[in-house]
C-alpha positions in Angstrom: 70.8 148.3 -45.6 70.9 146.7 -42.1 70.9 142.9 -41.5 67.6 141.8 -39.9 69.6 139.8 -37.6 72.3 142.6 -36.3 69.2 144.9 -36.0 67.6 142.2 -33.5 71.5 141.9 -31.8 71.2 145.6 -31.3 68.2 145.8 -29.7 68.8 142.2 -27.5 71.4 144.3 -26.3 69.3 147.5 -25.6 66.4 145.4 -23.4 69.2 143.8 -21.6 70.4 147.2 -20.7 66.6 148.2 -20.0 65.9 145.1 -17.8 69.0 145.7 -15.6 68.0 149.6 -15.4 64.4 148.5 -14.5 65.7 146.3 -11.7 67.6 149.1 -10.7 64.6 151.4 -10.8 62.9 148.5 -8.7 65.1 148.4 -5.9 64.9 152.4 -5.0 61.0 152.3 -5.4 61.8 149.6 -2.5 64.4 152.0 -0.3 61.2 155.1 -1.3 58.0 153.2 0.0 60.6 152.5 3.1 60.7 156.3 3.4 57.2 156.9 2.5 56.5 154.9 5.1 58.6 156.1 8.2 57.4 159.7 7.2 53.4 158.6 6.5 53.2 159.6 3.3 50.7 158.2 0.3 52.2 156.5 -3.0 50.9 158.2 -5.1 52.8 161.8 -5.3 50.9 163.4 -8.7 53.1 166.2 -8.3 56.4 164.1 -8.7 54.8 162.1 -11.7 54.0 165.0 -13.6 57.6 166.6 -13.0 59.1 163.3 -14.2 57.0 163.5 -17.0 58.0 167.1 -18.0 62.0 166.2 -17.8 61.6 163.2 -19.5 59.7 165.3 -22.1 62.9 167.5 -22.4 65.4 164.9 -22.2 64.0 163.6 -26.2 65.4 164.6 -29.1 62.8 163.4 -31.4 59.8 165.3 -30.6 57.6 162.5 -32.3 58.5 160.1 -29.7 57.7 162.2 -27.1 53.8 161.0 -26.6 55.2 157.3 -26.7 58.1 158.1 -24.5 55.3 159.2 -21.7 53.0 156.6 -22.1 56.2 154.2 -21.3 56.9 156.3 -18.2 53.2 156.2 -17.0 53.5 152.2 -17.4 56.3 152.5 -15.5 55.6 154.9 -12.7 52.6 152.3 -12.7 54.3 149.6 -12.0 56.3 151.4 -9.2 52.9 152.3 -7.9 52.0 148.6 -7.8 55.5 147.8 -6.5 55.2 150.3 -3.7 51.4 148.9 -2.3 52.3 145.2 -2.8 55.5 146.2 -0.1 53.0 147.6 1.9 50.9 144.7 1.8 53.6 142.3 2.5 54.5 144.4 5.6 
């Protein structure tokens, strides 16, 4: 049986990763509302959110996470969202 403690190790080490790919994330949602911008385009693109919903779909093994493992992406395609108008607010 696993120790409680590397378990928590493990999954410290997992967010990190998470939180560095997030900031990642962050940063091109700043170089798209850019584009969005210089080509008057809206935010929200419901045709790209449900395509990255179907890969993501395909891209789990576990086909009981996949429900969980879109509600995650809606948060975070949410936050990009919010990301993207508070940009355009600051602009």
């Amino acid at each position: 049986m696993d120790d409680l403690k590397n378990l928590r190790t493990e999954i410290d080490s997992i967010d990190k990763k998470l939180s560095l790919l997030f900031e990642k994330r962050m940063d091109v949602v700043s170089r798209i509302v850019q584009y969005k911008l210089k080509n008057n385009m809206s935010i929200y693109q419901k045709d790209r959110e449900d395509e990255v919903l179907e890969k993501i779909t395909s891209y789990i093994n576990d086909k009981s996470l996949e429900k969980p493992a879109q509600k995650f992406f809606e948060s975070l395609m949410k936050i990009s969202k919010e990301q993207q108008e508070r940009i355009l607010k600051d602009k």
